[in-house]
Backbone bond lengths (Angstrom), bond angles and torsions (degrees), N, CA, C in turn:
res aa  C-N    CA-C-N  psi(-1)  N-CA   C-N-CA  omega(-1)  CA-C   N-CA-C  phi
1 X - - - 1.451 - - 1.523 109.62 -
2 X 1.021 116.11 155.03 1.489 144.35 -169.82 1.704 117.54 -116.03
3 X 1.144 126.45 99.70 1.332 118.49 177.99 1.873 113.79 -124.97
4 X 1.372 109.25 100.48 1.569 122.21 178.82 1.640 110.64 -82.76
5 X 1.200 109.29 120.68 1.664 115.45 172.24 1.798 97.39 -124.02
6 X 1.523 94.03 135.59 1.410 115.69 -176.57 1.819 108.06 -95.29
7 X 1.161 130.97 128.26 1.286 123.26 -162.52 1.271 110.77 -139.42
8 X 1.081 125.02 114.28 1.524 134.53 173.47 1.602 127.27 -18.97
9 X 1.080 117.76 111.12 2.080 129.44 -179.29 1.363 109.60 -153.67
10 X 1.303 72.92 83.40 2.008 81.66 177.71 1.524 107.31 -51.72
11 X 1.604 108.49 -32.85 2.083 105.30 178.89 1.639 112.19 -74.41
12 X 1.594 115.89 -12.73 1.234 91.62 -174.54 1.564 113.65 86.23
13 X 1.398 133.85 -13.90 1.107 133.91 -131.87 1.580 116.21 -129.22
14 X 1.406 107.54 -8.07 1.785 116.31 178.81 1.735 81.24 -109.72
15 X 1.929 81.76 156.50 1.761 98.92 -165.97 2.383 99.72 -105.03
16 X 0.896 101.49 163.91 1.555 110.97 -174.62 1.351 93.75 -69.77
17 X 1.595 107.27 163.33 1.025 133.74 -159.66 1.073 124.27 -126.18
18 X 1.480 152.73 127.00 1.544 134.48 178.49 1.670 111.27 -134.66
19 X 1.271 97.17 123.45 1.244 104.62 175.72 1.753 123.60 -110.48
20 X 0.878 133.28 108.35 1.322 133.17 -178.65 1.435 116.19 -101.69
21 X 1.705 111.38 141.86 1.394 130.47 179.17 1.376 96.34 -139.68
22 X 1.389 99.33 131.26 1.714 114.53 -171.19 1.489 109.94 28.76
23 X 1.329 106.27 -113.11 1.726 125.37 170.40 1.185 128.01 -73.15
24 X 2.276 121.75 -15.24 1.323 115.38 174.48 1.076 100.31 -105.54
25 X 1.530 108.30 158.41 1.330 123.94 169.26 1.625 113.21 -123.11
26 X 1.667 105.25 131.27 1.383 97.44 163.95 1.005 119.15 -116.63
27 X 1.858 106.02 136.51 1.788 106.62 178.04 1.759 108.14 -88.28
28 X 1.214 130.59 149.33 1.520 138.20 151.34 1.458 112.41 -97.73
29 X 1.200 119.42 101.75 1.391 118.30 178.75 1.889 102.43 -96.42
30 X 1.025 130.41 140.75 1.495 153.35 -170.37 1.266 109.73 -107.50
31 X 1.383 129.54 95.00 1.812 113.31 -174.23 1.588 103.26 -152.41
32 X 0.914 143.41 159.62 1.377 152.47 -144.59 1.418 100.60 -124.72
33 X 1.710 119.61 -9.42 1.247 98.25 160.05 1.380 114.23 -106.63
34 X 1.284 104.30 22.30 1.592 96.75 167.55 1.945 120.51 -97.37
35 X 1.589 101.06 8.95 1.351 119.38 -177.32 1.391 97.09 -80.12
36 X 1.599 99.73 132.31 1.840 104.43 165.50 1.780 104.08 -51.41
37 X 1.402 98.55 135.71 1.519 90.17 143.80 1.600 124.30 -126.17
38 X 1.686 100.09 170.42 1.410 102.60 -151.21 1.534 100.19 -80.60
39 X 1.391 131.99 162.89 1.401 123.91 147.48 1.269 155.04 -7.46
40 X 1.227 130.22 118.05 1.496 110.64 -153.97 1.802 85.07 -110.90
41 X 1.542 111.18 122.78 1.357 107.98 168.01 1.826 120.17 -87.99
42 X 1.251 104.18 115.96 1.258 103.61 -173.36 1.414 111.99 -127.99
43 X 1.093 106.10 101.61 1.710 135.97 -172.72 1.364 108.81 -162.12
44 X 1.660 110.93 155.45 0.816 117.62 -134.84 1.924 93.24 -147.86
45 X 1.246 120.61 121.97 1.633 93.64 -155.96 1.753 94.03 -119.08
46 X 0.976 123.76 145.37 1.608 124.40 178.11 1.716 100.67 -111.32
47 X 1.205 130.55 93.45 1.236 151.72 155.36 1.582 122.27 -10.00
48 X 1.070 103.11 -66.19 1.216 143.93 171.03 1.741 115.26 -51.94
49 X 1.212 109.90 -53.34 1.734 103.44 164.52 1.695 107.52 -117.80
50 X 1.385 110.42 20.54 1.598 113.63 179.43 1.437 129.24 50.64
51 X 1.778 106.23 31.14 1.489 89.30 179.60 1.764 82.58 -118.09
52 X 1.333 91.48 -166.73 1.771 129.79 -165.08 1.405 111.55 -134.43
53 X 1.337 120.17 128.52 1.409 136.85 179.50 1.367 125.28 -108.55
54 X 1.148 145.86 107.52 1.610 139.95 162.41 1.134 94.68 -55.66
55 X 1.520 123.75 124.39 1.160 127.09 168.66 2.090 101.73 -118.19
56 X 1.767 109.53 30.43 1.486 89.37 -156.39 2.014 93.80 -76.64
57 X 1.255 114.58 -9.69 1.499 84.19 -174.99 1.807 127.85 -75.22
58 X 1.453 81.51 13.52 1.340 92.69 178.34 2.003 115.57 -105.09
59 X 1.043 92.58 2.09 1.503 121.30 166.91 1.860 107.21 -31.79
60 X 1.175 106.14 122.04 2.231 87.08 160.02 1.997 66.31 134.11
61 X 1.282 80.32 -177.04 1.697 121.88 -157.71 2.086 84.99 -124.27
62 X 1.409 100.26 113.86 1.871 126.45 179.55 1.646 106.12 -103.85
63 X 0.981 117.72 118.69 1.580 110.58 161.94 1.303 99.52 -120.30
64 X 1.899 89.66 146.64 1.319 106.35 -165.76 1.655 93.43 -131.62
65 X 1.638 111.69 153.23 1.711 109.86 161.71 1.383 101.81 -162.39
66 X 1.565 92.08 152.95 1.128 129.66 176.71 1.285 138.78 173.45
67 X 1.534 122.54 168.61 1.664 105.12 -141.77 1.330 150.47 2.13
68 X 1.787 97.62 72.41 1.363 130.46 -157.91 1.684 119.74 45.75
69 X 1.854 118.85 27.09 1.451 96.78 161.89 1.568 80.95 -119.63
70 X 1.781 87.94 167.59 1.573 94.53 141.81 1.214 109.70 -135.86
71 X 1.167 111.75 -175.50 2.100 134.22 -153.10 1.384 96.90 -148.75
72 X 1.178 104.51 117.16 1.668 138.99 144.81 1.038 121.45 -73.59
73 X 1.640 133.15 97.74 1.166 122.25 -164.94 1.600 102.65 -120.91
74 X 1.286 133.08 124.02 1.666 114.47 160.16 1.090 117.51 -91.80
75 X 1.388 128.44 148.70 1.703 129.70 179.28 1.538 80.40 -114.75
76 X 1.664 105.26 123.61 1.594 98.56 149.72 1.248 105.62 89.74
77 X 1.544 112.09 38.07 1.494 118.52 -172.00 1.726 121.14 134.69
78 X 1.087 127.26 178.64 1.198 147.24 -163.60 1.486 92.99 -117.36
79 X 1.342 93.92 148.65 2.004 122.39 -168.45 1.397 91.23 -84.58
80 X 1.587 102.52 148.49 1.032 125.60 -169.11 2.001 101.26 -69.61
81 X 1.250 107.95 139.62 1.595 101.85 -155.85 1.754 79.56 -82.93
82 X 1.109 113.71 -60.03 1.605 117.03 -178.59 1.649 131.39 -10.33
83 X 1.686 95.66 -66.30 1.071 119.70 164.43 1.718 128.99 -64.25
84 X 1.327 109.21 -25.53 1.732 125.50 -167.39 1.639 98.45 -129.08
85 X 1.293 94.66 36.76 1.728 86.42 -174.07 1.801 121.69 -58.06
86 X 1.509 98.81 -3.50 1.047 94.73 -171.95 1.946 119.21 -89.83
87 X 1.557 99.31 -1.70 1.583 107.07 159.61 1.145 117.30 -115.66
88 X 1.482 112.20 148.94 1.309 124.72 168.88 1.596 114.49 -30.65
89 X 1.577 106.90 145.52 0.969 108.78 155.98 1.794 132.45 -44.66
90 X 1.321 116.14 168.82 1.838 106.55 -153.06 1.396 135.63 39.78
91 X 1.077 107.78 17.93 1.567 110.67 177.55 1.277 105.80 -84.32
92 X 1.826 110.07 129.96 1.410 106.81 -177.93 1.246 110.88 -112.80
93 X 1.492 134.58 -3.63 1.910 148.96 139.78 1.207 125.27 -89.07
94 X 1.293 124.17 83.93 1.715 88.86 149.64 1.575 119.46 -119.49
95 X 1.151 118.57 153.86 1.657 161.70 159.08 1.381 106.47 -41.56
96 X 1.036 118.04 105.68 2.056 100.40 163.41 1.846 82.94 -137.59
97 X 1.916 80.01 145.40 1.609 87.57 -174.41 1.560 82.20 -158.49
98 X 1.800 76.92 132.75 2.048 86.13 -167.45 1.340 112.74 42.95
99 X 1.631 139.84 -111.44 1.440 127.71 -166.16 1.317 87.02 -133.66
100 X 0.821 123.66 24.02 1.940 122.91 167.56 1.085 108.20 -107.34
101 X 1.521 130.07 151.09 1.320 134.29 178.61 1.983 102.49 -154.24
102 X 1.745 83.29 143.59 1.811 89.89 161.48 1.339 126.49 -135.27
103 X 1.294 107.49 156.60 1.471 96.91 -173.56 2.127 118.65 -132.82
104 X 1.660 93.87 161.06 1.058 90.36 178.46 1.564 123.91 -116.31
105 X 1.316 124.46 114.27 1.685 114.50 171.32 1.169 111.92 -77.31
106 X 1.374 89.32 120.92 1.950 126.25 -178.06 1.344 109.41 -150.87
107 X 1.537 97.95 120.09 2.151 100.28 -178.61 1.328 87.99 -51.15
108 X 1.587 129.56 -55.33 1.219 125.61 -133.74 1.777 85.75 -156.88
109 X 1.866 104.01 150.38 1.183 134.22 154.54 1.175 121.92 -88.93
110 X 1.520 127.82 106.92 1.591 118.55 147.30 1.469 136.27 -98.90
């Protein structure tokens, strides 16, 4: 038998583990997406007449283009690093135009 437990590393940075008894083996895998994460507050507040908006169904990563750029925008979070690897982490805009791109750090878009 085979028994895998996924274990919290927010760095990404400790390596798996194997432990064996007779015939079972246990793996410890270390990964940062196995870390809770906290709440994403997504509201949106208008000052001005003092109310507050849930804006989460607007939640996710939007691309937009036109006249040759496009925009990566996240509402409600930071761009997927994977996909936008080419900005820093927390960036919630970036710009690519032709093979240039810019970016903006923002926890969050409103």
């Amino acid at each position: 038998s085979t028994f895998i437990e996924f274990v919290c590393d927010p760095t990404d940075s400790l390596q798996p583990t194997v432990v064996q008894s007779g015939c079972v083996h246990s793996v410890t895998f270390p990964t940062a997406l196995a870390c809770v994460q906290p709440p994403v507050d997504c509201t949106a507040y208008d000052a001005a007449k003092g109310l507050s908006y849930d804006i989460a169904a607007l939640a996710g990563t939007h691309v937009l283009e036109g006249n040759g750029d496009i925009f990566a925008i996240s509402v409600c979070g930071a761009l997927d690093v994977g996909m936008y690897s080419q900005c820093p982490v927390g960036t919630g805009v970036c710009q690519f135009a032709n093979l240039s791109y810019a970016c903006i750090l923002l926890p969050r878009v409103i």
